[in-house]
N, C-alpha and C positions, 0 to 999 in steps of 0.2 A: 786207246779208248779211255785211260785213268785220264790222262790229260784230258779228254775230251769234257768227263765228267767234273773234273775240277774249275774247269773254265765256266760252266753252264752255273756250276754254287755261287762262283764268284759276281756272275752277271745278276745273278739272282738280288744276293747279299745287298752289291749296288743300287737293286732297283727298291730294295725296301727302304736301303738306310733315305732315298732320294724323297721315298714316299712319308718317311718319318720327318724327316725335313722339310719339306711339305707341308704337313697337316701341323706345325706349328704356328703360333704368331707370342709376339708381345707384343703388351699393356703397358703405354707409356701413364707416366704418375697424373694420378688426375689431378682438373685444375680448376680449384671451385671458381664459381662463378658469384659470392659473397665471402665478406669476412665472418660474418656473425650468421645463424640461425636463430632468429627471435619472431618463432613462429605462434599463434594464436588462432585463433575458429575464424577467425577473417579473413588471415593470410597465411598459408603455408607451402609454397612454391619454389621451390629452388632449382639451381642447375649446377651440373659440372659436366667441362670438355675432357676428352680423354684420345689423344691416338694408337691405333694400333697398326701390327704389320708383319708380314704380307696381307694387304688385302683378300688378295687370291685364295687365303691358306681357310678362310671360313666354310663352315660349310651351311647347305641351304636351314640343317635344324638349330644353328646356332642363337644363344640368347646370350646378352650382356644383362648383367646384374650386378646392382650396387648393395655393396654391405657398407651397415654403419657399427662403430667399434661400440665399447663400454665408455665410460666418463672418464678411464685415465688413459682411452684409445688403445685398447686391448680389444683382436678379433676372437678370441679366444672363445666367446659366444657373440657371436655377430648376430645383428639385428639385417635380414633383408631386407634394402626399404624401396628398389624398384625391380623389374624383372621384364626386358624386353620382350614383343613378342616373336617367334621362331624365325631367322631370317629378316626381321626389320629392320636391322642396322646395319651395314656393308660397305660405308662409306669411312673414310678415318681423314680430318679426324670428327668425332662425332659430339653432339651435345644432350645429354640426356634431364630431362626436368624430374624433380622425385620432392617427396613430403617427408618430415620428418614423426615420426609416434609422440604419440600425444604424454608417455611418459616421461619425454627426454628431457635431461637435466643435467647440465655439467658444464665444461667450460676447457676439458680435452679431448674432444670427439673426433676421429680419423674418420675418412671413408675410402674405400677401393673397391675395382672393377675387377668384377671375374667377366669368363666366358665362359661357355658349354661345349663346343664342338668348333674347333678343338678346346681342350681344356686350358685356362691360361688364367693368370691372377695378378694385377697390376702390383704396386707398392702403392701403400698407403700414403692420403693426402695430407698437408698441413693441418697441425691442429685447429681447430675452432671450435665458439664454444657455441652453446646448442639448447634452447629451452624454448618448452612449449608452454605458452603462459595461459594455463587453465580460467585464472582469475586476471582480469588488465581492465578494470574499473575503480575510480576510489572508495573507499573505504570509512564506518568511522571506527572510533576507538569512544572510550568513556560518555558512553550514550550521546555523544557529538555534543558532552560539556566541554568546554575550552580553559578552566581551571580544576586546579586540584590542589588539596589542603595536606599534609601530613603534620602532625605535632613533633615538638621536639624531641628529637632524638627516637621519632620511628619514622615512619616509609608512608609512600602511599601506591597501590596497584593500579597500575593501568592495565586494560585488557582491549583485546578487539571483540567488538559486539558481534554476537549471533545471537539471531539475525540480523537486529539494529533495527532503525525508524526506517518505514516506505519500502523502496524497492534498495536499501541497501544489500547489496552482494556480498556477504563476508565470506572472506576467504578461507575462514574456518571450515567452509562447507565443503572442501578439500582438502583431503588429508596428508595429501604428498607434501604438500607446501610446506615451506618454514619461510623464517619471518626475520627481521632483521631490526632492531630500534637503535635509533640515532638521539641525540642532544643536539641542539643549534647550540654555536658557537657565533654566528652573527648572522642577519640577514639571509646570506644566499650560501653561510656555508656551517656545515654540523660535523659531528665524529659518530663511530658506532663505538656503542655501548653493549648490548648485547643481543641473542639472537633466543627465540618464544614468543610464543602464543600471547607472553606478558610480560610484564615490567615493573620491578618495584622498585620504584622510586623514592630516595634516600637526600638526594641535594636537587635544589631550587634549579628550575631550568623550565624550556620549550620542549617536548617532547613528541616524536611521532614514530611511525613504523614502516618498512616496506615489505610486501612480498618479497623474498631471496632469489631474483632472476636474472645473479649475477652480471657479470659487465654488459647484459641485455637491460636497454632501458622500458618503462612498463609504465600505466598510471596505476600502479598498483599499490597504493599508499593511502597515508588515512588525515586525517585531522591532528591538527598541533594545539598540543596542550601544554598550559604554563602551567607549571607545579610551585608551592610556595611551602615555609613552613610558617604554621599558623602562629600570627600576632594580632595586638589589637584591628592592629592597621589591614591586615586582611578578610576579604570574604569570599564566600566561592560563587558560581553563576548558574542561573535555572536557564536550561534552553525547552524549547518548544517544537513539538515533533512537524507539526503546519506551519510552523516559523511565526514569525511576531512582528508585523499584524498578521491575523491568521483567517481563513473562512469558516466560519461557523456553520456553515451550508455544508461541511466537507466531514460533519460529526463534532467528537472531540478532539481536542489537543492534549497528546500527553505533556505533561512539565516533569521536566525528569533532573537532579541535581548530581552533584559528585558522591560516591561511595563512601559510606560511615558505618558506626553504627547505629543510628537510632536518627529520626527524623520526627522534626512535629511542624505542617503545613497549617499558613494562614493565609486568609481571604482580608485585604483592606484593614489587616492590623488584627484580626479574631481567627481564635486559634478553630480549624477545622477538626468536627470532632470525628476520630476515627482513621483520618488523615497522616498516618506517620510510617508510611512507604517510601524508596528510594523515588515513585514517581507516583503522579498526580495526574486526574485525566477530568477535565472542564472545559466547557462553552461557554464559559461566561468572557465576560469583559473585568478586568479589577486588579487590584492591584496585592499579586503573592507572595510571600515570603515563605519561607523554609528554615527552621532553626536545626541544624548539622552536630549531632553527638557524637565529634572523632574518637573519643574513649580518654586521653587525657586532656583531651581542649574542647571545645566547639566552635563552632561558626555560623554563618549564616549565610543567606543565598537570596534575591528580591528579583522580579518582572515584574514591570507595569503591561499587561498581557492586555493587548485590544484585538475586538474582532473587526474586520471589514464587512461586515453586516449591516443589515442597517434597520432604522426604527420606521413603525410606521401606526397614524391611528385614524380612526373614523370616527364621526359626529352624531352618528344613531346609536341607539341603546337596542341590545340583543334581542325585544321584544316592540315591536312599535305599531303603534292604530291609525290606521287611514280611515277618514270619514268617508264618505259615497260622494267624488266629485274633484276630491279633492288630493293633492301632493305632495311626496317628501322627497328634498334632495338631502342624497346622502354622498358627502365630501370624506376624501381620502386627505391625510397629511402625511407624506416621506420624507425622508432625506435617502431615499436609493438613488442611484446613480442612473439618469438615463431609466426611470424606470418606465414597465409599459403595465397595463391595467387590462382586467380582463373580468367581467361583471355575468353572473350567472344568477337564473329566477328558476329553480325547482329543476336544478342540477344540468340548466339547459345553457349554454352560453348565447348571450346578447353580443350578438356581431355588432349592432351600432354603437355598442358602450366602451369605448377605447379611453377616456378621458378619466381625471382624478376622482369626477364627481358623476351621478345619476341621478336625473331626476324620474323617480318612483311614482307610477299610476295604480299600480293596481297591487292586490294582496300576493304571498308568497311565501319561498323561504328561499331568501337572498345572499350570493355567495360573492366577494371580492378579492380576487386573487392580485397580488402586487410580486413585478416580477422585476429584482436589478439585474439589468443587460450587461453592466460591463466590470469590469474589475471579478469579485468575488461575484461567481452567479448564485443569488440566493432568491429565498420566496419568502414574503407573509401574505396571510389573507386572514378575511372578517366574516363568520357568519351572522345571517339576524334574520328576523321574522317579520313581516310588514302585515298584519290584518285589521277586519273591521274592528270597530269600540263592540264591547259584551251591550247587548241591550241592558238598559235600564228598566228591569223589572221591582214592581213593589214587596213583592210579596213571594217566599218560599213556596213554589207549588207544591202540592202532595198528592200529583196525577198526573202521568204522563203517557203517551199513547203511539211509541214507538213504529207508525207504520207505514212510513214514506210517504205521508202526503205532507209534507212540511209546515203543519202546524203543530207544535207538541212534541215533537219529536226526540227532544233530549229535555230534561231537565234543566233549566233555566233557570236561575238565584240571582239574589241583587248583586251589584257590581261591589258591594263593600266586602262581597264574599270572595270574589273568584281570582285568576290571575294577576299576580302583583299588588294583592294587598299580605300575601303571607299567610294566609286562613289556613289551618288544617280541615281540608273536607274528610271524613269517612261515610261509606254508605254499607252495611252491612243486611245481608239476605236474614230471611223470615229464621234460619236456621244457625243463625249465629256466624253465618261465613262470612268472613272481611274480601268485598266485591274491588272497594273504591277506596285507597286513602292517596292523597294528595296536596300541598301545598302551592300546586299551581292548577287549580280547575281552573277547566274550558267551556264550561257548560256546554260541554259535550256527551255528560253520561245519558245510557246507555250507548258505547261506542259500537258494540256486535250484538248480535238478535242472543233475544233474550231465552229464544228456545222456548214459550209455553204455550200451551193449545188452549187448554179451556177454563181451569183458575186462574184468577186473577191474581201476580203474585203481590206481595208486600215487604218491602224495602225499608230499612232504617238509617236516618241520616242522625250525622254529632256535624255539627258544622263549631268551632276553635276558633277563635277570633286572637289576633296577636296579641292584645291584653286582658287572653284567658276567658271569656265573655263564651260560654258554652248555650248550642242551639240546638233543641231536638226536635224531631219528631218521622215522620214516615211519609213513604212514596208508594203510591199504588200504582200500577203498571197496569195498561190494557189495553185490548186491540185499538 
């Protein structure tokens, strides 16, 4: 019987160590499927094959999951970066695709495969290096001036702009990032110099910067600048944030120079008063300078800064009299490009009026808009007034009789008085109150009811002649 029970342990024993054996497998070393990881918000896809074995030995809850190391490939806090689903993978050998964290950043990163059921953990893969490039756009540096001044025997800083002109992306707006500055040493090749946010600059050279995305390449770099130390012979340069020629339809342009301390801006040779900021912001067209306080030297800075805009004028005067019968063409002169015309009478567009010119029949208040189609899209327009001549009356009335039958109706004065001769009219109520002052009458007054039922009221006029020549007397108002 002992023997019996010995024998039954032993088959037992067998059938576990058989089952233990069994529910094993190994994870051959995985085998990426790139050299580099230089992943970015555009592309971040990768893959690695892996075998393992016995097939047989998985079970149906089984996941494969990939860990990613630390920067010097240490699992010691592994990053999970895929995780299969229960049972989807059973073939060996297998290709898994996985993303890398937006944090990663190094240039010794392992990966390796576990499983779950059974438990099993391959050996880690070939180093590669591994960055996620938050920023991969260029860049500028010194408000995208392309020189720079230091005096002898001091320095000058370069920095990267935040934010900088337009839609510049600086990299600043990321904090993980570091940065890397180089010198040319010719054409197509440079050495590093050092690594920050900036640079001071001590000897003459080309300088610029890159995001640090290691042996990952990137556009992630900025503008080259020549540094010099200042002599007669040098000066430094004004760039323009719209570029030069610029659109004037587009606002201002800043004009922005190299870092000093102290700045005094001019316009075509005169000094801008108020004007002594590192930048300057104008529409105009002219020719600017900038005189540069480096503290033991100065220097200087010049654009001939022109707009693509364009001039444009009209042959009517802002106020004009058509007789009864009779017409005014009013002609456009441009240099827009390609321009098109577009002609409105009392805020209404004239569909027929497409051309430079119009000829005007009747009274109004006339608008011409001038539009350049191509290049710089910009706009000017002209407003003016087209009506009758003021009748020619003798004589100052001193009665008027406000009641919509259109005789009398407004106060009516000789033509020497009224519009476009400069008269100061005042009309002043029985009460001393200032009703009317003007130096363009319409003989239009009384323009709104005057409000009175049953006296009759009385008005005082000063009519001002341009050489002082004083007129008085009174207006009586009635039904």
């Amino acid at each position: 019987m002992r023997h019996f029970t010995v024998f039954k342990i032993a088959i037992f024993v067998a059938f576990l160590f058989s089952q233990i054996i069994k529910a094993q497998i190994v994870i051959g070393t995985p085998n990426l499927g790139f050299s580099q990881a230089c992943a970015s918000s555009t592309f971040n896809t990768y893959n690695v094959t892996f075998s393992f074995s016995p097939e047989t030995a998985l079970l149906a809850s089984n996941q494969f999951i990939i860990e990613l190391s630390d920067a010097t490939g240490s699992f010691a806090n592994a990053t999970t970066i895929y995780t299969s689903n229960p049972g989807a993978v059973t073939v060996s050998p297998a290709t898994l695709n996985f993303s890398i964290p937006t944090t990663t950043i190094g240039e010794s990163f392992r990966i390796r495969i576990k499983s779950t059921a059974p438990v099993a953990t391959s050996s880690s893969s070939a180093v590669f290096a591994a960055y996620f490039k938050l920023q991969d756009t260029p860049f500028t540096i010194n408000n995208l001036i392309s020189t720079g001044i230091y005096c002898a025997g001091g320095s000058y800083l370069l920095t990267i702009d935040n934010p900088g002109f337009g839609s510049n992306d600086s990299p600043l707006q990321y904090p993980s990032l570091t940065f890397n500055w180089y010198k040319e040493t010719s054409a197509t090749t440079s050495v590093f110099v050092s690594k920050g946010p900036s640079l001071s600059v001590n000897e003459p050279g080309t300088y610029f910067v890159e995001t640090d995305y290691g042996s990952c390449t990137s556009n992630s770099f900025s503008n080259r600048v020549t540094v010099s130390e200042s002599s007669s012979a040098t000066a430094a340069s004004i760039s323009s944030s719209l570029g030069n020629p610029y659109c004037s339809n587009d606002g201002e342009t800043t004009l922005s120079t190299i870092n000093a301390l102290g700045y005094q801006w001019f316009k075509d040779g005169v000094a801008i008063s108020g004007a002594t900021n590192q930048m300057y912001n104008t529409n105009e067209s002219a020719n600017f300078s900038v005189a540069i306080n480096l503290g033991e030297c100065s220097t200087n800075a010049s654009i001939n800064l022109v707009s693509t805009g364009f001039n444009s004028s009209i042959d009517v005067e802002d106020i004009n009299q058509l007789e009864s019968g009779e017409t005014l063409i009013a002609t456009v002169t441009t240099d827009a490009m390609n321009p098109e015309f577009k002609w409105f009478l009392n805020a209404i567009e004239i569909s027929s009026a497409t051309q430079n010119f119009y000829e005007i029949s009747q009274t109004g208040q006339y608008r011409v808009v001038i539009n350049q189609t191509t290049g710089c899209i910009a706009s000017n327009e002209f407003l003016f007034t087209v009506s009758e001549p003021f009748p020619d009356v003798s004589n100052i009335p001193n009665l008027i009789s406000p009641n919509g039958d259109g005789i009398n109706d407004t106060w009516v004065i000789p033509q020497a008085y009224v519009s476009g001769t400069n008269t100061e009219v005042m009309i002043i109520s029985a009460q001393g109150n200032l009703v009317l002052k003007t130096n363009d009458y319409q003989n239009n007054w009384p323009e709104n009811d005057l409000g009175f039922k049953d006296v009759n009221p009385v008005y005082y006029y000063i009519i001002t002649t341009q050489n002082n020549k004083t007129l008085k007397g009174s207006i009586t108002v009635i039904k």
